[in-house]
C-alpha positions as a printed Julia matrix, in Angstrom:
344×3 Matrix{Float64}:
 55.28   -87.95  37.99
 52.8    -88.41  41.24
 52.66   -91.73  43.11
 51.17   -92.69  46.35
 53.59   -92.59  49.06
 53.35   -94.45  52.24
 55.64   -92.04  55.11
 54.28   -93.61  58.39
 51.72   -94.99  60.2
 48.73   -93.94  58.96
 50.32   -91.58  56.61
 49.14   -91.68  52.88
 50.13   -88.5   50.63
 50.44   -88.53  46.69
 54.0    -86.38  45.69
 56.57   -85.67  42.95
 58.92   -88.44  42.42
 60.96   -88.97  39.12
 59.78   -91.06  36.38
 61.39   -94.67  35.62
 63.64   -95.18  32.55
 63.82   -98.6   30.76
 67.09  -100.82  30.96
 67.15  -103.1   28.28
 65.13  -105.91  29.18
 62.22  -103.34  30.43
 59.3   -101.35  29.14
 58.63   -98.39  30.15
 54.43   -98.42  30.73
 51.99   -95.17  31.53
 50.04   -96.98  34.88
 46.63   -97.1   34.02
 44.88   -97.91  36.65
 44.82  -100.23  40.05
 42.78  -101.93  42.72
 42.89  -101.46  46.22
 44.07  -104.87  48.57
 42.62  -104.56  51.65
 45.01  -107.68  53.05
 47.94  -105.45  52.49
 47.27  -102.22  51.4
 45.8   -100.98  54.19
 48.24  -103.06  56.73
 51.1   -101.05  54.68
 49.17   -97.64  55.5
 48.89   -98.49  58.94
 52.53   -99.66  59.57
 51.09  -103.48  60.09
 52.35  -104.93  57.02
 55.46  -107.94  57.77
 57.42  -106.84  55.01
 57.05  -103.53  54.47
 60.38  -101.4   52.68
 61.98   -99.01  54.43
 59.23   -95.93  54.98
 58.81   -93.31  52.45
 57.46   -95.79  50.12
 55.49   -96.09  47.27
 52.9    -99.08  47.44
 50.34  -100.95  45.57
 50.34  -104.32  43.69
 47.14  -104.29  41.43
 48.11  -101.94  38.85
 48.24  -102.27  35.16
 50.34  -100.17  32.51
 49.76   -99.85  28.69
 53.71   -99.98  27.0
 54.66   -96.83  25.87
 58.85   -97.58  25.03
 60.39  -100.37  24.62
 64.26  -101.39  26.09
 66.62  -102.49  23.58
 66.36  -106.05  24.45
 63.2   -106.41  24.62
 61.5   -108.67  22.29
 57.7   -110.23  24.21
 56.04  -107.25  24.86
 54.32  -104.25  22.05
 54.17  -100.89  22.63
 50.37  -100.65  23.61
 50.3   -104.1   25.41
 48.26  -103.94  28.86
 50.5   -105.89  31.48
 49.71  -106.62  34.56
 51.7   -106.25  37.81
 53.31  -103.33  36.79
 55.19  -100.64  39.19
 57.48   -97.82  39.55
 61.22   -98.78  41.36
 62.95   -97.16  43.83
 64.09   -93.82  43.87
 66.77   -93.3   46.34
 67.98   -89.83  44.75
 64.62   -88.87  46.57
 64.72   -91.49  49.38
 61.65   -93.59  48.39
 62.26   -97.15  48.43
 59.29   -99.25  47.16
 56.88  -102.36  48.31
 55.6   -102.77  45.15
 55.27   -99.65  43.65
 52.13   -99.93  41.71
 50.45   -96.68  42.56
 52.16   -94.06  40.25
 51.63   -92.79  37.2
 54.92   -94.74  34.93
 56.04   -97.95  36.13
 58.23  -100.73  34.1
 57.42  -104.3   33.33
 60.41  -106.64  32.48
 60.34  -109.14  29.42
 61.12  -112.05  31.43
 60.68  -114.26  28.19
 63.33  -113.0   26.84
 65.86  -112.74  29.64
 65.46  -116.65  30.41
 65.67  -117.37  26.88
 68.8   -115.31  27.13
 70.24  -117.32  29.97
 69.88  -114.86  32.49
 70.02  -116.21  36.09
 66.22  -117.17  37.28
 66.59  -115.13  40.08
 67.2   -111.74  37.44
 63.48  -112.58  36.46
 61.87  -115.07  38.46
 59.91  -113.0   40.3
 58.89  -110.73  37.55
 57.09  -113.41  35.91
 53.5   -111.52  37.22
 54.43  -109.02  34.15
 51.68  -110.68  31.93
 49.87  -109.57  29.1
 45.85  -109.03  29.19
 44.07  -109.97  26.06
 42.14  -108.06  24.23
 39.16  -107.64  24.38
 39.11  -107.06  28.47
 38.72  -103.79  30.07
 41.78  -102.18  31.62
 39.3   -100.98  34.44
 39.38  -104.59  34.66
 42.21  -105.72  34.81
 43.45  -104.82  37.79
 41.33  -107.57  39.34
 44.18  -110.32  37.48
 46.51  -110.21  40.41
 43.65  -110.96  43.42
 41.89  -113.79  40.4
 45.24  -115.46  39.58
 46.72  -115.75  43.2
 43.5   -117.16  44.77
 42.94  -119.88  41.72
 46.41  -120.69  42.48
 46.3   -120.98  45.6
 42.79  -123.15  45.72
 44.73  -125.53  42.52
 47.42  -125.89  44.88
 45.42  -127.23  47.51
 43.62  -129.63  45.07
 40.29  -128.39  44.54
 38.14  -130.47  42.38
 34.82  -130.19  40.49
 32.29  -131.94  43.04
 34.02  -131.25  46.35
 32.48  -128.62  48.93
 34.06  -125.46  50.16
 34.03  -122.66  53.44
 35.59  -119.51  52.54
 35.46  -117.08  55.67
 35.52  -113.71  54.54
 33.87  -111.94  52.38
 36.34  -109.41  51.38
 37.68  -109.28  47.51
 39.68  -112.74  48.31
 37.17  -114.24  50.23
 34.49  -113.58  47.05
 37.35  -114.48  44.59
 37.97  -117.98  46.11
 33.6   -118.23  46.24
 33.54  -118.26  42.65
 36.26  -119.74  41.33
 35.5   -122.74  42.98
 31.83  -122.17  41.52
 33.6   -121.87  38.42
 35.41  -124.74  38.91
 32.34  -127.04  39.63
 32.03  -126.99  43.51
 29.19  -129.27  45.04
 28.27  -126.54  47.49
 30.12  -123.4   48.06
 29.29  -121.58  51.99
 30.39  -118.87  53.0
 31.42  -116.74  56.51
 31.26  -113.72  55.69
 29.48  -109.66  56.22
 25.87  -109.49  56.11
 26.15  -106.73  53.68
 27.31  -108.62  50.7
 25.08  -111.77  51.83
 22.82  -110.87  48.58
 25.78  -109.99  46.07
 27.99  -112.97  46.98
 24.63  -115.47  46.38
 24.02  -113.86  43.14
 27.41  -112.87  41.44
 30.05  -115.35  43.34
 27.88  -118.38  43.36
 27.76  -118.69  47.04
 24.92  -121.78  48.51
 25.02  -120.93  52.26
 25.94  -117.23  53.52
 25.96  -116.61  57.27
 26.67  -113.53  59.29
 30.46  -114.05  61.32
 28.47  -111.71  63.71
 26.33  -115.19  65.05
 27.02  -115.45  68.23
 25.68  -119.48  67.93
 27.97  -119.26  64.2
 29.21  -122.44  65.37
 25.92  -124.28  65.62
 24.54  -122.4   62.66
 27.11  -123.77  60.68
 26.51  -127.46  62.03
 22.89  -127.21  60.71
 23.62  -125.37  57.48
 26.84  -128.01  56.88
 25.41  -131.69  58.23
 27.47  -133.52  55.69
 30.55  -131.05  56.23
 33.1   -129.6   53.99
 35.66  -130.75  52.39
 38.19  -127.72  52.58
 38.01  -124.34  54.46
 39.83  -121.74  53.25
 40.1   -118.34  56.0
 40.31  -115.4   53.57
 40.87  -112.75  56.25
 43.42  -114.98  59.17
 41.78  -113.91  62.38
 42.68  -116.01  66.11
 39.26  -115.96  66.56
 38.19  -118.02  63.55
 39.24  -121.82  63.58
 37.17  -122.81  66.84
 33.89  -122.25  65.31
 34.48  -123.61  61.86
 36.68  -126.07  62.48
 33.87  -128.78  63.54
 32.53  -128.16  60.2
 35.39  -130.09  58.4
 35.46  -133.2   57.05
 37.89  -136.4   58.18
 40.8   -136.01  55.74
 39.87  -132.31  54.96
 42.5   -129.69  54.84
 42.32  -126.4   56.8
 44.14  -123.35  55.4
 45.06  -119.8   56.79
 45.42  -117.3   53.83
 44.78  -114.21  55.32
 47.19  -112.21  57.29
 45.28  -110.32  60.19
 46.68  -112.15  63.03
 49.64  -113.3   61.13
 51.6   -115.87  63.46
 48.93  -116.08  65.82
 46.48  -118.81  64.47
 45.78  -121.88  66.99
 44.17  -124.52  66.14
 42.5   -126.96  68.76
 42.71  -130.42  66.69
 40.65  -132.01  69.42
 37.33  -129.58  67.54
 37.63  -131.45  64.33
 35.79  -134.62  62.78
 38.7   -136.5   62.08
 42.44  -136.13  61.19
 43.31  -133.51  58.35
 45.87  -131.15  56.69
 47.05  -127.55  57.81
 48.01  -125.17  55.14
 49.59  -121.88  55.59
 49.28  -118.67  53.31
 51.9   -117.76  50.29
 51.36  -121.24  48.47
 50.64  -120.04  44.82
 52.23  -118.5   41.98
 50.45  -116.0   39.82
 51.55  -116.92  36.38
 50.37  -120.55  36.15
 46.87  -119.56  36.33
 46.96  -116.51  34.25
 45.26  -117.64  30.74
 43.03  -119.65  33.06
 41.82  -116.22  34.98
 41.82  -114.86  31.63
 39.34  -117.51  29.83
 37.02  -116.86  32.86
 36.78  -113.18  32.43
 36.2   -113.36  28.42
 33.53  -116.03  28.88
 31.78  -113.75  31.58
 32.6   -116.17  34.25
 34.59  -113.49  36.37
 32.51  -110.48  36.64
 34.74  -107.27  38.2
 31.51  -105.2   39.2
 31.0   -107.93  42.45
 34.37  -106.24  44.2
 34.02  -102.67  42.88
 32.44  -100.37  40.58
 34.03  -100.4   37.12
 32.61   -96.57  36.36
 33.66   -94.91  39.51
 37.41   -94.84  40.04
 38.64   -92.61  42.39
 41.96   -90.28  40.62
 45.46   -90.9   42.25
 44.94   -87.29  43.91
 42.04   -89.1   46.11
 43.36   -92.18  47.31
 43.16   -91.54  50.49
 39.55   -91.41  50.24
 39.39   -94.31  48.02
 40.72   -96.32  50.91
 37.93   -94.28  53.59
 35.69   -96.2   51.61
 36.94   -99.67  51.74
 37.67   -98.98  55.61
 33.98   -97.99  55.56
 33.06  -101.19  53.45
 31.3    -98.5   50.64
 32.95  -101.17  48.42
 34.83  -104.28  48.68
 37.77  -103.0   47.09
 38.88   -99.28  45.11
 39.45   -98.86  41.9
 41.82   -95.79  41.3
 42.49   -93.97  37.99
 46.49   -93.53  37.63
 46.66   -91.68  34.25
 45.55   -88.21  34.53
């Protein structure tokens, strides 16, 4: 089978590598198709990435499987279920290790269900508890958006987001628009936004976005002031640049919390408490868990709440073959993120 192989900086091929067979508690899925994440994918393709495997690797973390064999043991999951999450492991007969392993063409999801129920220690299946199954009814073209719309609503639940409170998301990249409108879908007072001038229009219209300003603004600081009199109660930075917290810090409210999700300048954010209103609450990055909030994302998309089209286009996936182009175009900001085809 092909899969999208990582050998060094800057490297990105597609090659041979041998397909996965189930163990008992696993299905075997054909990989459908997957999303692009610009937070790590391309920080993986560029060598950047903090916990990158060893290097040749096979990468991506958005992709989605239908079930084609069942292990012996497994007992949650149908032979034509969608799951989410899924990827191909390591081959070391080849020497590919894996960080994720989600762009290939067979990957395996693990009936977790059934290996707790079974008594198996947590840490056997813990972490494979992002194996999920989409309902019916939603596009596999659209599914790969599940593992962006479940971490952020976890993330922003974690942090206590409530219907009436106000929000600043800086970025505008597919987390910075996913945390937009799910706090518009949760019942945010006002939702602003930092973000590129180029999706000003989309993230107003599809997101649910009040106040959009350019992080070009060289007086972004004052700007924001005058947009934000009242202030906000939380400010979430999507992207995690050194650059960011001096000029929208101000904007926060006494008792407001301040949180670094992105990972640009991981380990380098400084805040200057001295720039904010009042005393508040720092939070770092990696605070969520995708499975609490998956029949939540998944009520959203059925009810037309979460609409896929505002991070890419949902008729023009790029084939495995082309990745490496799909990702020229996210570099390029053609689209927020790439949507690539994994069955042939």
């Amino acid at each position: 089978m092909l899969a999208a192989v990582v050998e060094g900086p800057g490297q990105l091929v597609v090659r041979e590598m041998p397909e996965p067979r189930p163990g008992p508690y696993e299905a075997l899925c054909e990989l459908v198709y997957g999303a692009s994440c610009t937070g790590t994918d391309t920080h993986i393709i560029d060598g950047g990435f903090p916990y990158l495997s060893p290097l040749p690797t096979v990468f991506g973390h958005e992709s989605v499987g239908r079930v084609v064999e069942l292990g012996a043991k497994v007992r949650h999951l149908r032979v034509g279920d969608l799951v989410t999450r899924v990827g191909t492991p390591a081959a070391p007969e080849v020497g590919l290790s894996v960080t994720w392993g989600g762009f290939a063409e067979y990957g395996l999801a693990r009936d977790w269900w059934a290996m707790a129920a079974d008594g198996l220690p947590a840490e056997q299946w813990m972490g494979h508890r992002v194996n999920q199954v989409v309902p019916h009814g939603i596009d596999e073209r659209v599914a790969p958006m599940f593992t962006t719309w479940r971490e952020t609503l976890s993330y922003l639940t974690r942090l206590g987001f409530a219907a009436g409170q106000s929000i600043l998301v800086v970025g505008s990249g597919g987390n910075g628009l996913s945390y937009a409108a799910h706090a518009r879908n949760v019942g945010a007072a006002t939702v602003a936004m930092v973000g590129s001038a180029a999706l000003a229009e989309p993230a107003q219209a599809l997101a649910g976005v009040d106040t959009y300003l350019d992080y070009r603004r060289e007086d972004l600081g004052a700007a924001l002031a005058a947009a934000l009199p009242g202030g906000v109660d939380i400010i979430i930075d999507a992207v995690g640049r050194r650059s960011v917290a001096d000029a929208v810090l101000p904007v926060l409210k006494p008792g407001g919390k301040y949180a670094t999700y992105g990972i640009d300048d991981l380990g380098q954010i400084r805040l200057d408490p001295t720039r904010a209103r009042g005393a508040f609450t720092v939070y770092g990055g990696g605070n969520y868990d995708e499975a609490e909030t998956h029949q939540r994302v998944s009520e959203f998309v059925l009810c037309g709440k979460l609409d896929a089209r505002l991070w890419y286009d949902v008729e023009a996936a790029w084939p495995l073959a082309r990745i490496g182009e799909a990702f020229d175009a996210v570099r390029a900001r053609r689209t927020v993120k790439a949507l690539v085809r994994l069955k042939r």
